[in-house]
PAFIGU-84229 format. One line per field, with one value per residue (C-alpha): residue in one letter; z, y, x. Coordinates in Angstrom, 1 decimal, padded with zeros to 4 digits. Example, Ala and Ser with C-alpha at 12.3 -4.5 7.8 and 13.67 -1.06 7.14 Angstrom:
<recs>
res [A,S];
Z [007.8,007.1];
Y [-004.5,-001.1];
X [012.3,013.7];
</recs>
This chain:
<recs>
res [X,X,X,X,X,X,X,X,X,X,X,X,X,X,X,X,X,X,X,X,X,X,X,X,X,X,X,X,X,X,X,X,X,X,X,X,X,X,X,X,X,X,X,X,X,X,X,X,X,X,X,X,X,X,X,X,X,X,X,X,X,X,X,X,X,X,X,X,X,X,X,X,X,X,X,X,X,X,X,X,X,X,X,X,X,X,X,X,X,X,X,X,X,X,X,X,X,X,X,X,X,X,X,X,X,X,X,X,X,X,X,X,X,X,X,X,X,X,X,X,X,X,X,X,X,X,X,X,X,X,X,X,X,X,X,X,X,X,X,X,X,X,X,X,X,X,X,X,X,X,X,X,X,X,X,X,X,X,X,X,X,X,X,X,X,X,X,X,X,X,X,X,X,X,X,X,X,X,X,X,X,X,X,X,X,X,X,X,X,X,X,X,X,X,X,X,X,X,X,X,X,X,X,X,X,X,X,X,X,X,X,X,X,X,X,X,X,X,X,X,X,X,X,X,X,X,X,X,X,X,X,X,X,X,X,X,X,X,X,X,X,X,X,X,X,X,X,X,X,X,X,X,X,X,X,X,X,X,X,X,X,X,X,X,X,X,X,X,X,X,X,X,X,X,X,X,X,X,X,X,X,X,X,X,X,X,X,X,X,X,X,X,X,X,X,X,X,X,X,X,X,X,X,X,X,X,X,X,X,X,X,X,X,X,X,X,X,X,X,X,X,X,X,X,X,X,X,X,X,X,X,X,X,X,X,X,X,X];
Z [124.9,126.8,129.3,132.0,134.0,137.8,139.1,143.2,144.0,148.1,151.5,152.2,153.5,150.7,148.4,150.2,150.4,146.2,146.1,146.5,143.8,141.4,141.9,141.2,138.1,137.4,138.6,135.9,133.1,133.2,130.8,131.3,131.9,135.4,135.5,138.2,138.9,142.5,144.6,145.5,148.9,148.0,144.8,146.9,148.0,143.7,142.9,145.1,144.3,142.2,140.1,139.0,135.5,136.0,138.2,137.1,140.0,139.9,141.6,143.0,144.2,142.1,138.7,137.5,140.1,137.2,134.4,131.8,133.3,134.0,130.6,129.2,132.3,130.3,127.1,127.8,129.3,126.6,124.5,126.6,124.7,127.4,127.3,130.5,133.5,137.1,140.0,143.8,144.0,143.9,143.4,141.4,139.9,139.6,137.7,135.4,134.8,133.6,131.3,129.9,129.4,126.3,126.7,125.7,128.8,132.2,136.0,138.9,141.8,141.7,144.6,142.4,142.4,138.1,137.9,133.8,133.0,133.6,131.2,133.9,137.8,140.4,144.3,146.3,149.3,152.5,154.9,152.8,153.9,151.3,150.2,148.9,147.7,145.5,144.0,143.0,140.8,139.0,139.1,141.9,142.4,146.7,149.0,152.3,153.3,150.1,149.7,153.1,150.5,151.9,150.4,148.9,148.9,148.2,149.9,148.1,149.0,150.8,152.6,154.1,155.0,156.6,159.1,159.9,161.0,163.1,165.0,165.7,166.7,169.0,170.4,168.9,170.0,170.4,170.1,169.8,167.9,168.3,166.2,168.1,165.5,163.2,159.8,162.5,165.8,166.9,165.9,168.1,171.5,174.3,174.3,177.8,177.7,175.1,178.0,180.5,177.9,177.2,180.9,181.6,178.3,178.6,181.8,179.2,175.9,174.0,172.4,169.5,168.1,164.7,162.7,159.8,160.3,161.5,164.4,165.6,168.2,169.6,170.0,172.2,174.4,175.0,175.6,177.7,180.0,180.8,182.3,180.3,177.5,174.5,170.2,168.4,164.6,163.2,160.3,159.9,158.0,154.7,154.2,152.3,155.0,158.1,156.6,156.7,160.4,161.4,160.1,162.5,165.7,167.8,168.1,166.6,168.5,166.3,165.5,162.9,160.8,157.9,159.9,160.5,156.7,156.9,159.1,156.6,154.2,157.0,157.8,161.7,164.4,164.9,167.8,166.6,168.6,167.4,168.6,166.7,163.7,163.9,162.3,160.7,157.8,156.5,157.2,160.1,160.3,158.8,159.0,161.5,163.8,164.4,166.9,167.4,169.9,169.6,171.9,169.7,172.2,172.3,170.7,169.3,167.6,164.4,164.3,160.9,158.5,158.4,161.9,163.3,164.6,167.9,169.6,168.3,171.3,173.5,175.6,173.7,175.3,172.3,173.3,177.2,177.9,176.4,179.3,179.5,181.3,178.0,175.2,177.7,178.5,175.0,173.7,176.5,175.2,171.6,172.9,174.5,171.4,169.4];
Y [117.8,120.9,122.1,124.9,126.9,127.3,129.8,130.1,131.4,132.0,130.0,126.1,127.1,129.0,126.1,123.3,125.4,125.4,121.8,121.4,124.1,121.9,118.7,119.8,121.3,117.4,115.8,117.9,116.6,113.7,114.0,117.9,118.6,120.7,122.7,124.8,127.6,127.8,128.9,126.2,125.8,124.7,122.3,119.2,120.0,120.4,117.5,115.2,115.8,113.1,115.5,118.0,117.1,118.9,121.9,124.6,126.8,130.5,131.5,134.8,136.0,134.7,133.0,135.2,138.4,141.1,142.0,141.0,137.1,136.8,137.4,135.0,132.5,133.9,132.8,129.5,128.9,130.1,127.1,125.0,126.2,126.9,127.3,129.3,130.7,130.5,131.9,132.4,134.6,138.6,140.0,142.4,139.7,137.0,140.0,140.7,136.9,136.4,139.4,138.2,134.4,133.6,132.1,133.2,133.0,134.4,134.3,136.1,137.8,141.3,142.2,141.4,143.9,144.6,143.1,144.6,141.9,139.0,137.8,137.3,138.5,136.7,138.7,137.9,137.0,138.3,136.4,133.3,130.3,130.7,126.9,128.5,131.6,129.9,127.5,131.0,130.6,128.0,129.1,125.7,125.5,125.6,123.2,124.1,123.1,121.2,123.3,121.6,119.5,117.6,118.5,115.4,114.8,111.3,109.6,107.5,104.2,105.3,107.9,105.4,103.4,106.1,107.4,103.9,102.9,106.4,105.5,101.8,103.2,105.7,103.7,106.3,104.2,106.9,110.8,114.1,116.8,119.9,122.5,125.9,127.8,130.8,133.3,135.8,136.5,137.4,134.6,132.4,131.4,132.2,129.4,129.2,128.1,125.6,123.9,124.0,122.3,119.5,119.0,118.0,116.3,113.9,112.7,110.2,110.7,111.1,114.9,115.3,118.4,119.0,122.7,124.0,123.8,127.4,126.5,123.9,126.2,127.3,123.6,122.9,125.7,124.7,121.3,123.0,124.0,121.1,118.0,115.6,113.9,115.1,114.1,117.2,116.6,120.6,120.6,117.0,116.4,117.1,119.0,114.8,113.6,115.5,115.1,111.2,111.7,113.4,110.5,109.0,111.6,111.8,115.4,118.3,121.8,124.6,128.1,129.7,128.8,126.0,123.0,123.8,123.3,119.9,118.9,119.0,117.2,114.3,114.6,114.5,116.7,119.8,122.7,125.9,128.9,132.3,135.3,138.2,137.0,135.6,132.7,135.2,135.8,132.4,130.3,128.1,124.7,123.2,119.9,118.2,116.9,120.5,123.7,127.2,129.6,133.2,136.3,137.7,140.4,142.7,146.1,146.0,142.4,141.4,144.3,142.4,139.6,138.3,139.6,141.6,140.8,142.2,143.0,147.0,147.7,146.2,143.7,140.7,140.3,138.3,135.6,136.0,136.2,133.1,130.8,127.4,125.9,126.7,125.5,122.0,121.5,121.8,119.5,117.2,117.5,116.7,113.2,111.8,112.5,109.3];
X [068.1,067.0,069.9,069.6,071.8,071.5,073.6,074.1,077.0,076.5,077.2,077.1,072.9,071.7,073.4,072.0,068.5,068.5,068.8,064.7,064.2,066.9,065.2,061.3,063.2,064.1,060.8,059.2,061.2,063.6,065.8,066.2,070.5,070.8,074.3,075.2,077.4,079.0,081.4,084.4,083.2,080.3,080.8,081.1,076.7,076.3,078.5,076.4,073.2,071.7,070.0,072.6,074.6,077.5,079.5,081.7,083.1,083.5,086.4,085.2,088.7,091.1,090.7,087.4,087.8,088.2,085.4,087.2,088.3,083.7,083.4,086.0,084.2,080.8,081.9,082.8,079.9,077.9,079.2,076.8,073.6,071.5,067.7,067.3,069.3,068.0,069.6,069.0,071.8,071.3,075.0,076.3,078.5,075.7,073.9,076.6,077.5,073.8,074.2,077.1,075.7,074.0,070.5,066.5,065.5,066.8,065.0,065.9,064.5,063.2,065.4,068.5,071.1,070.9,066.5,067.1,069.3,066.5,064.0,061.4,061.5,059.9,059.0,061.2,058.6,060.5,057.5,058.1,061.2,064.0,063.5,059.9,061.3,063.3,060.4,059.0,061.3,060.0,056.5,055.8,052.5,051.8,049.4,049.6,053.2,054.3,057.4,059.3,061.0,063.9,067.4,068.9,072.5,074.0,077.3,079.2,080.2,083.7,081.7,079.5,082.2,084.4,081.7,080.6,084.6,084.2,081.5,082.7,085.8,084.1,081.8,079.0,075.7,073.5,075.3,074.2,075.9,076.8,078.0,079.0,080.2,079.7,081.0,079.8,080.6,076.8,074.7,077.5,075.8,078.3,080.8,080.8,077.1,078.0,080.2,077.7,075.1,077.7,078.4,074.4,073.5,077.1,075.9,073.2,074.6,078.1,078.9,080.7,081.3,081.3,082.5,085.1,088.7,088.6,086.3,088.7,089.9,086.8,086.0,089.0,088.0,084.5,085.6,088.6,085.4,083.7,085.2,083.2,084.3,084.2,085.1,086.5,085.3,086.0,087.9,088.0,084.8,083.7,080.1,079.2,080.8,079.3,075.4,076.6,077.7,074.3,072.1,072.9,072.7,069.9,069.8,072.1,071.7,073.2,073.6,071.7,074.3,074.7,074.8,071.5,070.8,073.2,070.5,067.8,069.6,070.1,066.5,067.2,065.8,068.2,067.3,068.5,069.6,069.0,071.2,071.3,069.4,065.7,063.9,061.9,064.4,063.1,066.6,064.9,064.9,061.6,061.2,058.8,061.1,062.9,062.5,064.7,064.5,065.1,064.6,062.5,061.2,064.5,064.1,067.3,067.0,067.6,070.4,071.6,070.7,074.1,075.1,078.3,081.8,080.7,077.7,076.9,075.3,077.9,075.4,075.1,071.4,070.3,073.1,073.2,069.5,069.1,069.4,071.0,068.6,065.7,068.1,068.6,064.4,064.2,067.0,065.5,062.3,063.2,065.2,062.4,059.8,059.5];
</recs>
């Protein structure tokens, strides 16, 4: 039986955005065996896809951080008989675990950081979304907009059950989420303006905010500034289980950040807010139901793909020109379309 090797081993987004590539990988050939490589963070995404055979973390800091503990992890690996490696993931490390992994075949982008130790490279399109980038992968064949494939992650039955007690217990008829945090300090829309956005859309809806454990804080403080009422989920949500939660919101407004991603795997309408990054890196939201804005008009914007810790130029515009009053006719305008 043929097996391949899918290595990603970046954030919660770019996992969740591999998913689509994984799965036409599957619709092609049934009984072909999809393993992945990941990060821990992000096994839970690989472990409940429907199409993935089985997960082996690489512990990046720890357990596999020196050359010689990747090649043991290489090894190991090797045992597996692979056909062919794919990977997203440009690294120096994802480059050298590829070299170290035996297989005929090996696919990665031309951007990678070591290109010589692929097989085949693919461009890496810089104009294109990254779920399409990585179906260049795989050779997909594009019509018009058949790469907006939907990310499919599956709940299991305790799941279900878990976020369906939550929202009896809340009283969660019809909620919108909201998830106001970031890795980086400027793609996070000013706090303060989170508050003032909860403070008009509670007045017809419940808010719930939803984040990491690490982002618990900066939920208490936004909630600290509004006197509406308000469900603090951070930290105490899986990824399975938050993409669970969101199926049933009526809107999530985020960040460019990866709840935006969760959102595509929920299939719901999400409005995302660009601050220092843009849409244009191809990490927007794309399904039919979803909008962003972004200044895209500042001279000094995108000042990063990733974004800072603080604002280089000291100003924040990208964050505090974006008025409250835009992000809410837009979240208003995306409740009331059917």
């Amino acid at each position: 039986m043929n097996r391949i090797l899918v290595i990603q081993s970046a954030f919660i987004g770019d996992a969740i955005l591999s998913l689509p590539m994984i799965q036409e990988l599957k619709k092609r050939d049934e009984n072909l065996l999809i393993d992945v490589i990941c990060i821990e963070k992000t096994f839970e995404i690989f472990s409940s896809s429907p199409f993935v055979n089985e997960v082996f973390i690489l512990d990046k800091k720890k357990k596999h951080n020196s050359i010689f503990s990747l090649n043991k992890f290489a090894k190991e690996i090797s045992e597996k008989n692979y056909s062919e490696i794919i990977t997203p993931h440009r690294s120096i490390r994802t480059c050298l675990l590829v070299m170290l992994i035996n297989a005929p075949r090996k696919i990665g982008f031309t951007n990678s950081a070591i290109p010589f130790v692929f097989t085949e490279v693919k461009k890496y399109n810089y104009d294109f979304h990254e779920v399409k980038r990585n179906l260049c992968l795989i050779n997909y064949s594009f019509e018009n907009e058949n790469w907006k494939i939907q990310p499919l992650i599956n709940s299991e039955k305790a799941v279900k059950e878990k976020i369906d007690i939550l929202i009896s217990e809340n009283k969660l008829n019809e909620f919108i989420a909201i998830a106001p945090g970031t890795e980086w300090e400027t793609k996070q829309y000013p706090s303060e303006n989170f508050s003032l956005l909860i403070e008009e859309l509670s007045k017809n809806h419940k808010i719930i905010l939803i984040g990491s454990e690490k982002e618990t804080e900066l939920c208490e403080e936004i909630i600290s500034k509004s006197s509406s009422s308000v469900i603090n989920l951070a930290g105490k949500l899986s990824i399975v289980e938050t993409i669970e939660l969101l199926r049933k919101t009526k809107l999530l407004i985020s960040n460019d950040s990866a709840p935006t991603h969760f959102a595509m795997a929920a299939d719901i309408k999400v409005l995302t807010i660009y601050c220092s990054t843009s849409p244009k890196f191809g990490f927007y939201p794309y399904n039919s139901k979803s909008r962003f804005l972004s200044l895209d008009n500042l001279r000094c914007k995108p000042c990063g793909i990733h974004g800072y810790k603080e604002c280089p130029l000291n100003n924040f515009e990208c964050g505090n020109k974006l008025e409250v009053k835009d992000v809410l006719r837009t979240a208003n305008e995306m409740l009331n379309e059917k």
